[in-house]
KESEBA-339882 format. One record per residue: x, y, z of N, C-alpha, C in turn. Coordinates in steps of 0.02 Angstrom, whole numbers, padded with zeros to 5 digits, always signed. Layout:
<sites>
XYZXYZXYZ;...
</sites>
This chain:
<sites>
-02772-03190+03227-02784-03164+03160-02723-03126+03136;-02671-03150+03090-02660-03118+03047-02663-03050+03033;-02592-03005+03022-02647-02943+02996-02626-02944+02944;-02704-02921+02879-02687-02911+02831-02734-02858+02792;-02705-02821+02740-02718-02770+02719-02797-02779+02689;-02835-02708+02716-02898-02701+02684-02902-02672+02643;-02901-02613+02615-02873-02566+02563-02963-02523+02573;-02963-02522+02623-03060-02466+02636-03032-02424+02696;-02986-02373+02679-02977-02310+02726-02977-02264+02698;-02996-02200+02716-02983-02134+02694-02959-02105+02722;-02880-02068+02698-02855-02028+02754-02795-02043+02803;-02826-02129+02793-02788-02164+02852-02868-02183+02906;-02915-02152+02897-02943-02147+02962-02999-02231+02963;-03003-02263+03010-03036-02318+03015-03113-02303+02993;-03158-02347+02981-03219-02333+02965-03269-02386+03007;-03329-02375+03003-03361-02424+03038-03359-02502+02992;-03332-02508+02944-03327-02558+02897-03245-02608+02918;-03219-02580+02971-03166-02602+02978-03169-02601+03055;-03215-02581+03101-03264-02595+03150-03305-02662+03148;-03330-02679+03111-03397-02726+03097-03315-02795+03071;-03286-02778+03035-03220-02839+03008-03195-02856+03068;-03153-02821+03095-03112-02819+03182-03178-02862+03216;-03223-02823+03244-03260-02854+03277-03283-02904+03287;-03310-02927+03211-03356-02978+03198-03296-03065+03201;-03245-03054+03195-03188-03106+03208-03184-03109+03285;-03197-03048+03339-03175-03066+03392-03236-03085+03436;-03311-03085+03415-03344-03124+03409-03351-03189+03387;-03315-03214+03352-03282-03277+03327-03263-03317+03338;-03219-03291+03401-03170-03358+03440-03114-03304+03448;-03099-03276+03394-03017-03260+03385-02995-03249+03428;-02925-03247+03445-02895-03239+03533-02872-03185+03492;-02821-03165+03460-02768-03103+03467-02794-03088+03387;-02806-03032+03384-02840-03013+03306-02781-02935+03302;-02738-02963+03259-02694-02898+03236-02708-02857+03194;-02717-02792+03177-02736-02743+03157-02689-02745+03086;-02713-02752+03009-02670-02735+02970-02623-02686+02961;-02572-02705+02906-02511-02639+02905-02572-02567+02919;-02528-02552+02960-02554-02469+02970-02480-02411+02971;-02490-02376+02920-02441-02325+02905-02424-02269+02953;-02363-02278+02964-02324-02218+03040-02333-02163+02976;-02331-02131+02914-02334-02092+02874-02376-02086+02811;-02416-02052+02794-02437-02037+02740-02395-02076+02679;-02347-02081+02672-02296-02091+02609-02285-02166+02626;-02282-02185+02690-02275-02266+02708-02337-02316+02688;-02388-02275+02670-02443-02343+02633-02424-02353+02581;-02456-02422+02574-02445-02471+02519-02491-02427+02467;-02557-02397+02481-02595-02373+02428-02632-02332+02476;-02657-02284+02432-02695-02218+02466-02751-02222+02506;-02770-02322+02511-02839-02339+02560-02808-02361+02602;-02744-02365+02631-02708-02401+02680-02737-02369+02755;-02735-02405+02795-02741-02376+02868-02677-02333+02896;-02693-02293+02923-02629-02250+02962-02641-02233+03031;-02582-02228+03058-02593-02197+03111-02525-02156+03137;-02532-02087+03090-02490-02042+03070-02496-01971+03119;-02587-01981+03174-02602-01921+03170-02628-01949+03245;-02643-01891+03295-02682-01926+03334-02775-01909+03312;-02791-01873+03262-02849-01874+03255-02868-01951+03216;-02819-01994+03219-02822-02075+03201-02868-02119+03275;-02844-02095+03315-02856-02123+03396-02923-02142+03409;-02959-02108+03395-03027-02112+03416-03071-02178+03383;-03081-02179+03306-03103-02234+03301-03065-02305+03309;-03005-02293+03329-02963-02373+03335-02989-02393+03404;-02985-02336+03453-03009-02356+03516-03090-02372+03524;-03131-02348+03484-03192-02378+03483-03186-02458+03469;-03155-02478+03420-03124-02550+03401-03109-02585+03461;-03034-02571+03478-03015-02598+03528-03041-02626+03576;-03099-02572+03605-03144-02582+03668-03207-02627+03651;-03210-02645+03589-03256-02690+03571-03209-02746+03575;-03174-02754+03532-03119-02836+03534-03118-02831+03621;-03098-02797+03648-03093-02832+03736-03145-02851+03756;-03201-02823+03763-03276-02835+03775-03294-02904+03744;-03247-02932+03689-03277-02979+03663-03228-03051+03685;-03175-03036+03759-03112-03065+03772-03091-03099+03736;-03059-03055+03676-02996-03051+03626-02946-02975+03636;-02894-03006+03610-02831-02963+03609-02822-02919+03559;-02823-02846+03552-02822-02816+03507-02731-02794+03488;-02722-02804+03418-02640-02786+03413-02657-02735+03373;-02604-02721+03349-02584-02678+03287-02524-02684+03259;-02504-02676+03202-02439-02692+03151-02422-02622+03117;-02368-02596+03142-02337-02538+03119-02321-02532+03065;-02310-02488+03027-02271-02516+02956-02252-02458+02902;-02209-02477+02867-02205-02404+02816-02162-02441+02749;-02200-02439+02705-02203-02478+02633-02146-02464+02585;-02113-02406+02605-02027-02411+02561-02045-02417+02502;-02004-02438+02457-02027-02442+02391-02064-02488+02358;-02101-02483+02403-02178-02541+02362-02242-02492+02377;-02231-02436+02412-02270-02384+02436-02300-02346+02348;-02351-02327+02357-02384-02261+02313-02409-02316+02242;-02438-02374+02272-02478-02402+02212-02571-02389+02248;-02597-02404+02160-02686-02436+02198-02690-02495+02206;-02749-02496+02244-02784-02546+02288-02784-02606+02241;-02771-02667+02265-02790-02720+02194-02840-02727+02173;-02906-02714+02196-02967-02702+02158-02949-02675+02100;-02921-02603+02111-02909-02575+02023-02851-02591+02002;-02831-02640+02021-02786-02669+01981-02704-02671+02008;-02679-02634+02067-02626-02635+02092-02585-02606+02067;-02591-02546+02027-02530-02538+01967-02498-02477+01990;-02425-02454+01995-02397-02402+02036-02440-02328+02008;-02441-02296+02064-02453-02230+02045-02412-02185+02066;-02394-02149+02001-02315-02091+01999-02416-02013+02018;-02339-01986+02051-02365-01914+02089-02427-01890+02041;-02427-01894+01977-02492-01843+01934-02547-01907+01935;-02537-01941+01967-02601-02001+01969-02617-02020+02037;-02596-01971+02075-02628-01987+02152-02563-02012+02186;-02522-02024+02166-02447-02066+02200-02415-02012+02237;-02358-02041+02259-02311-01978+02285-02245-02031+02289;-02191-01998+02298-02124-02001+02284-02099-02067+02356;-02074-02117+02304-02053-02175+02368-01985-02162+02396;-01983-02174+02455-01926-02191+02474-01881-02284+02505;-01842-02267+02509-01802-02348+02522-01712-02318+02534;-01693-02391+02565-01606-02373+02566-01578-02349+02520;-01605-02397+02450-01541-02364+02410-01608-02363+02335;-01583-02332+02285-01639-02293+02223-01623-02358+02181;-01648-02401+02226-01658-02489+02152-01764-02473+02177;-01774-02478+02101-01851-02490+02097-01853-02584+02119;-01922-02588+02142-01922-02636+02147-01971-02678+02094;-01982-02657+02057-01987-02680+01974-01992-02647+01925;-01992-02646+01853-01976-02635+01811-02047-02576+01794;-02081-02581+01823-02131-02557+01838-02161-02502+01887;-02119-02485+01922-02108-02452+01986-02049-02395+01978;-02055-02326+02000-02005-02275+01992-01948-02302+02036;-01888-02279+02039-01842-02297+02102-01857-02243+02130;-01857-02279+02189-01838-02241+02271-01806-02180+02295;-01813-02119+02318-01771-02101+02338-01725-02125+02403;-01685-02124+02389-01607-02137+02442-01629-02104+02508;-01665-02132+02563-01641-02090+02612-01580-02062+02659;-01593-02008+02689-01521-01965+02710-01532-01990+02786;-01460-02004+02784-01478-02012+02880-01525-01958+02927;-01519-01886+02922-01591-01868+02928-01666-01908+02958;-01663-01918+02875-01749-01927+02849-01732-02010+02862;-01710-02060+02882-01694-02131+02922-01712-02091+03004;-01674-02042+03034-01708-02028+03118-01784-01999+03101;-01789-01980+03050-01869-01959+03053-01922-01999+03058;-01900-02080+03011-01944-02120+03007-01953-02153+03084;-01886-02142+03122-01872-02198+03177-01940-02149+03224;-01931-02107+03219-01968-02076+03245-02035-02082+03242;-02069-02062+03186-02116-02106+03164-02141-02142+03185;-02116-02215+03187-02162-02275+03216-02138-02265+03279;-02093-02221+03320-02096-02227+03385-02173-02169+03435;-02193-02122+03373-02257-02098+03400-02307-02142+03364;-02294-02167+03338-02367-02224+03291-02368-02242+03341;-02312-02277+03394-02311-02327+03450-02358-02285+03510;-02344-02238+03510-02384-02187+03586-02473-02184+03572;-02454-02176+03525-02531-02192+03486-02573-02257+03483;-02533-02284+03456-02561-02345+03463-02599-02377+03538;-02534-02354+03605-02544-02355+03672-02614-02325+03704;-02631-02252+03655-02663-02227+03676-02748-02252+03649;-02722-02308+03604-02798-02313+03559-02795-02362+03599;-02781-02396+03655-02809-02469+03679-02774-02530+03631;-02724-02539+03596-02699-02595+03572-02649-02615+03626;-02649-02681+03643-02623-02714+03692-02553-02746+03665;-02540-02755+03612-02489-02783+03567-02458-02751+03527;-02410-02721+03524-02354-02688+03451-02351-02746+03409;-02346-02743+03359-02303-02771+03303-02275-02724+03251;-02193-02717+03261-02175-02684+03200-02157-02725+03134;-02198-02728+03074-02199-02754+03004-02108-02732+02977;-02092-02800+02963-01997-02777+02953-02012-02847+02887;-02045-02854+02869-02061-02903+02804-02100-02892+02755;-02092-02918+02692-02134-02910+02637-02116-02878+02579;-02057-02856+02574-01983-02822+02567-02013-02712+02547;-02054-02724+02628-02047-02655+02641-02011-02603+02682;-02012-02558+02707-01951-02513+02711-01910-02563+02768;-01922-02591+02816-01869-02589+02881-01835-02680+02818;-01880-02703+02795-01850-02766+02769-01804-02762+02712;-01805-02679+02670-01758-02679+02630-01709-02665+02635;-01692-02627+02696-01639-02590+02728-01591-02673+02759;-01634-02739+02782-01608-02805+02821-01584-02834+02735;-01608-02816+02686-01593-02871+02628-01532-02844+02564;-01489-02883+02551-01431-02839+02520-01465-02841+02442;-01522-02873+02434-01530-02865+02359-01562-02786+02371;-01596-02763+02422-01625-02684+02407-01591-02630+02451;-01538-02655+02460-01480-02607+02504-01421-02618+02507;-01391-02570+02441-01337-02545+02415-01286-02481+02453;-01308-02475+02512-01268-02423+02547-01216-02432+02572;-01182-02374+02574-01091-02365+02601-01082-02344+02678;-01158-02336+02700-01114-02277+02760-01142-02348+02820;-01168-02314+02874-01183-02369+02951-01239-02422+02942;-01275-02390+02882-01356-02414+02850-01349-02479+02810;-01278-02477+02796-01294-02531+02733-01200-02568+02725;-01201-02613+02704-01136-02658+02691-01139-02731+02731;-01118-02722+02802-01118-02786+02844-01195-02794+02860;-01184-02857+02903-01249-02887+02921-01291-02803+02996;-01216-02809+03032-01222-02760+03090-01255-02700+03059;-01218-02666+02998-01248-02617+02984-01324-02597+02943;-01344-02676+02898-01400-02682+02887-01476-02686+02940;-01449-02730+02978-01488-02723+03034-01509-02669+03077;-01456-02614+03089-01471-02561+03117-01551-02536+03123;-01562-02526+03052-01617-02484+03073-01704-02508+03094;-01682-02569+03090-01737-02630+03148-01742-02622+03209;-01666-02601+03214-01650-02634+03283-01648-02559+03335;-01636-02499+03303-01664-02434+03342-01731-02422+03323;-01769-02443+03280-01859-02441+03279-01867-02481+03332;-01836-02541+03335-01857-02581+03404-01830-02539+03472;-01793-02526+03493-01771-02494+03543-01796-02427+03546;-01828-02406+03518-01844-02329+03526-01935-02325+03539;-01943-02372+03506-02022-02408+03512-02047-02440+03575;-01981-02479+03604-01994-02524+03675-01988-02449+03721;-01934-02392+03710-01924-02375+03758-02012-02310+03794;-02055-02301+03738-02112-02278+03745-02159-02315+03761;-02169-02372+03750-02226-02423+03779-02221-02460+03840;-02277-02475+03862-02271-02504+03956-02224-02557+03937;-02191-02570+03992-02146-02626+04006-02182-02659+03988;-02234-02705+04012-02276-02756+04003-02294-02778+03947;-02304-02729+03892-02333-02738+03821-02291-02772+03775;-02323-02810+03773-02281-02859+03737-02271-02822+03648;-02216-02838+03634-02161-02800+03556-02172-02855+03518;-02217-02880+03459-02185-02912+03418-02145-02895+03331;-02117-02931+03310-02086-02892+03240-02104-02940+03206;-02113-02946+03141-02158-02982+03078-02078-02967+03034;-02048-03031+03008-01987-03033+02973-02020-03069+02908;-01967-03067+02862-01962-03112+02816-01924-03149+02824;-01926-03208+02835-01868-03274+02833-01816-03268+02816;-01835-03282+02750-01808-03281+02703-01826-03246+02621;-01774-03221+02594-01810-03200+02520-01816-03237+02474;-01801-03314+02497-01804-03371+02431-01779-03322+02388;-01718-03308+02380-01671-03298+02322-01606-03298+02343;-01556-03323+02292-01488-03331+02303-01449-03278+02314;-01426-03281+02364-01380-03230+02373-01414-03175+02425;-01498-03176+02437-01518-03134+02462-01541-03172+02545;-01578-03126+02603-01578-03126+02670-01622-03191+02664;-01571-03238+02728-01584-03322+02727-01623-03334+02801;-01640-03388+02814-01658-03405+02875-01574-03419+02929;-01541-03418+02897-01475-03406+02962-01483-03327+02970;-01483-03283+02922-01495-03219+02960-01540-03192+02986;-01586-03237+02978-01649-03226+03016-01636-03258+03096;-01595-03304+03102-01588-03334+03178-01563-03287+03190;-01517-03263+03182-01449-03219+03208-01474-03145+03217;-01536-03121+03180-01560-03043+03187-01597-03087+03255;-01655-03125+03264-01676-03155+03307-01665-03119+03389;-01588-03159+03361-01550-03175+03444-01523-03087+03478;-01524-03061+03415-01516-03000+03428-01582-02948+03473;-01628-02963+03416-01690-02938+03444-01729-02945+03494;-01710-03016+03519-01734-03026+03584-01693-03000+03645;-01641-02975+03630-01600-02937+03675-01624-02869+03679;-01637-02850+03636-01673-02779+03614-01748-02768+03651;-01800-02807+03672-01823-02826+03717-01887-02837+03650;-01882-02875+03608-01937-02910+03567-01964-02969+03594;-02026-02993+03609-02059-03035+03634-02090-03106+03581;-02075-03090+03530-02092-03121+03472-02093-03115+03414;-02060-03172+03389-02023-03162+03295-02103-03185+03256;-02134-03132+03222-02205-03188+03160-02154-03183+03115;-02135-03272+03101-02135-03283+03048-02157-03290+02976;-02119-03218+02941-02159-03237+02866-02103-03255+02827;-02118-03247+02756-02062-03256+02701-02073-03211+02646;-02008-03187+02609-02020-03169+02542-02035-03092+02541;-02062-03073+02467-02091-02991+02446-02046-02973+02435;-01982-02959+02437-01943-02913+02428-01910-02929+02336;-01925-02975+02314-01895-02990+02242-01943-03039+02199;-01966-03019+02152-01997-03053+02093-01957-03083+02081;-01899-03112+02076-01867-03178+02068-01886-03247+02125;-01930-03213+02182-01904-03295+02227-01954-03353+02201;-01918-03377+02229-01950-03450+02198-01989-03483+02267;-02063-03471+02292-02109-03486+02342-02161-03559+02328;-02128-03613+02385-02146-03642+02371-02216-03661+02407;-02259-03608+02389-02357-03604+02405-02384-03673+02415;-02390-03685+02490-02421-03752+02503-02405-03745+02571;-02476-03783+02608-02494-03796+02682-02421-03787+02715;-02410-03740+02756-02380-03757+02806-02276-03746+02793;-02298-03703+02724-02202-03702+02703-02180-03660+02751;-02187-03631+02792-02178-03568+02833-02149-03596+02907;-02197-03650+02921-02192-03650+03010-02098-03674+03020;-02072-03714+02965-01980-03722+02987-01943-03660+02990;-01971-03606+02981-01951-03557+02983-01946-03534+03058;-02015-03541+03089-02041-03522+03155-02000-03559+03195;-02010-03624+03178-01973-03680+03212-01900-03665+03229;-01849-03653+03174-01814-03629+03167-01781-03586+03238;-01818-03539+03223-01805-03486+03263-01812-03468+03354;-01870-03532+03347-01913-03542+03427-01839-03572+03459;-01812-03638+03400-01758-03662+03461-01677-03627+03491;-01707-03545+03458-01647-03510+03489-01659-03464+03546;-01710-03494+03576-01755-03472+03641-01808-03394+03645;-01845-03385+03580-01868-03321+03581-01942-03365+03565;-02020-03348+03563-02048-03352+03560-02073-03334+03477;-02096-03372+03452-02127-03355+03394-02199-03375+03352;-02219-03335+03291-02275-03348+03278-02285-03401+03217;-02318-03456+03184-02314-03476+03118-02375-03471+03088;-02353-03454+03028-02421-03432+02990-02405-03453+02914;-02453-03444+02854-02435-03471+02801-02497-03554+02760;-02534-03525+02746-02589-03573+02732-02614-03636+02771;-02630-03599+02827-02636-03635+02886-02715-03646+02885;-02751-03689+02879-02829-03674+02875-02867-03748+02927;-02835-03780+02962-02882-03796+02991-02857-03859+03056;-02904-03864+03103-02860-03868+03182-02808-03917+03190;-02817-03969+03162-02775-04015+03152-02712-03992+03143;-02704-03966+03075-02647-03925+03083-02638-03869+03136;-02664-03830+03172-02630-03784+03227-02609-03846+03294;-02639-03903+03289-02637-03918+03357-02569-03969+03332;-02539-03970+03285-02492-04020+03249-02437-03979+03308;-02450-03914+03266-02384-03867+03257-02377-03858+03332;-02433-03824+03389-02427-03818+03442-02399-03871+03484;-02400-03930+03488-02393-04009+03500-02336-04011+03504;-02312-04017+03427-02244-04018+03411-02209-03956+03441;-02213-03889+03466-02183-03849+03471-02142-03827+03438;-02156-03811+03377-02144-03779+03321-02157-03706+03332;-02188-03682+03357-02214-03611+03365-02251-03604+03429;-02254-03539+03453-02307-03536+03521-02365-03499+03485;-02366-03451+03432-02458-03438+03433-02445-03470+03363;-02516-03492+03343-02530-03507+03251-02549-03413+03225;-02561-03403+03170-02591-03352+03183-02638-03386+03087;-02683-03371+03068-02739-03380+03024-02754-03316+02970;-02745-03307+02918-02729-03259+02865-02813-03269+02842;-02801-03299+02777-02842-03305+02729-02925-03359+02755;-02896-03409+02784-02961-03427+02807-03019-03378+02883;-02972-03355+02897-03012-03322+02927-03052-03235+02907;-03024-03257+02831-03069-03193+02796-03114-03250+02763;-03110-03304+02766-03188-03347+02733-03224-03347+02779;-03178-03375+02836-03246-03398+02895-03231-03343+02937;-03260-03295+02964-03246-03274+03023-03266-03320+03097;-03287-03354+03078-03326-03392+03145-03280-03478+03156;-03230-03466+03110-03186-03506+03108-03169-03543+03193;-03138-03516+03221-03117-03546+03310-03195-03583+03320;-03263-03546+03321-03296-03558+03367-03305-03644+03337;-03304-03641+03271-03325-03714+03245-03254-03778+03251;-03192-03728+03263-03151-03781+03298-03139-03803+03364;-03213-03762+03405-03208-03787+03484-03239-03757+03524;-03193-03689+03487-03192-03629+03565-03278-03600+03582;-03271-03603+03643-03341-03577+03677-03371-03512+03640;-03453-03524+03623-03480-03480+03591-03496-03424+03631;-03494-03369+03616-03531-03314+03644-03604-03314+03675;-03606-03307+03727-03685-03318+03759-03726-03306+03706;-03730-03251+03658-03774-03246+03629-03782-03293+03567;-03743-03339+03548-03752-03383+03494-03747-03455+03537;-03761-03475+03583-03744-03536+03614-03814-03575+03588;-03876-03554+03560-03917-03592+03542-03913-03615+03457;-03861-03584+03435-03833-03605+03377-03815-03663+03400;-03782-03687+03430-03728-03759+03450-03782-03829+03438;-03840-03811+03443-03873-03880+03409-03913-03873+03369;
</sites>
């Protein structure tokens, strides 16, 4: 499963409504069910219902979760994340529209003070400072996370939020170690990754969630996506999810079955393990991609918010307690 945003938290803090969602998928079939963006900071959600895990009074209901997804032998992850300047809007129910500080918002940050639409305040500039603060950040999100029973990291570096704007030269305009070359764009991926591995068990597997590409000219391509790759797996990352895009209302996305997995592909044959995802809805296609070795996991977005029971009807063994469903 995919993680993807619910927008039903308060606080940050999980609810039994996001208990009964988690769960009811890993009852399902699902093998590895990743935990949507969840905010290392208050200021890193996308919107004020975002999940966090900023605090350890976060711990308690994730680990009630967790210990249900194992009980149900599935893999519980989680996806780190902190929203940069796409941070301090509402929920798309009411409509998605930014909120400045006297409307519930608070003040974004990003590399450099480009809004990311015309619609959106700019950013404040962070100071090298407040860049070790964030690193910091998702490196206790990470202890936390350890401590709630998630078996899987994923740090979110796509969607063109904070770690992806800092990798993309259309949203990072900086002069100093942060910003100019490829080396110095990358940086601050690449010590969230290293500072993140160096708190979690050896064993636990690291994955990072990229953007490909930004489908726009001039902006971060699938060659720099091999090349951060080859890096990151040195860094001790266990797996690239391939996504694409977010970072610019200009790209041009070409929305249809399966535009995503050459990306994965891509990247698998520079010997790192990766994920493909991208309107993937049904087995034929996962068992294409697996076959072909295009990717080592599929992972399932949107159809598996229609069906939750999705796997069990493409095979996988039912839960003792529904096995008299099967005829």
């Amino acid at each position: 499963m995919s993680p993807m945003c619910m927008y039903s938290a308060t606080d940050g803090f999980a609810s039994d409504w996001h208990f009964v969602h988690y769960g009811t998928r890993a009852m399902g079939g699902t093998a590895l069910i990743i935990q949507e963006a969840t905010a290392v900071t208050p200021e890193g959600r996308i919107t004020p219902y975002d999940l966090g895990i900023w605090k350890d009074e976060h711990i308690s209901m994730y680990h009630k979760i967790t210990d249900f997804i194992l009980s149900q032998g599935a893999i519980p992850a989680i996806q780190l994340a902190h929203a940069g300047r796409k941070a301090s809007h509402d929920k798309p129910a009411n409509g998605g529209k930014f909120l400045t500080p006297e409307n519930g918002g608070w003040q974004t940050v990003g590399p450099s003070p480009i809004p990311f639409s015309s619609e959106t305040a700019p950013p404040k500039e962070l100071t090298i400072n407040e860049i070790r603060e964030i690193i910091q950040a998702f490196t206790r999100a990470a202890e936390r996370a350890v401590k709630a029973g998630y078996k899987i990291i994923e740090i979110h570096a796509a969607h063109g939020y904070l770690l992806q704007e800092f990798l993309s030269t259309i949203s990072n305009h900086r002069t100093d170690e942060y910003g100019g070359s490829f080396e110095n764009r990358i940086r601050l991926v690449t010590e969230v990754v290293e500072s993140v591995r160096k708190v979690i068990p050896q064993e636990m597997p690291l994955f990072i969630r990229i953007s490909a590409s930004d489908w726009v000219v001039g902006g971060w391509t699938i060659r720099d996506s091999v090349k951060l790759a080859e890096v990151l797996k040195n860094k001790g990352v266990d797996l690239i999810d391939c996504s694409s895009g977010g970072n610019s209302l200009l790209a041009k996305i070409p929305f249809e079955p399966l535009y995503q997995v050459p990306f994965a592909e891509a990247i698998k044959q520079r010997g790192i393990l990766t994920a493909a995802i991208g309107l993937i809805t049904n087995p034929k296609q996962i068992n294409t991609i697996l076959k072909k070795e295009q990717a080592d996991i599929v992972l399932l977005g949107r159809e598996l918010l229609r069906n939750p029971f999705f796997p069990l009807q493409a095979g996988i063994d039912f839960p003792e307690q529904y096995v008299r469903s099967r005829k």
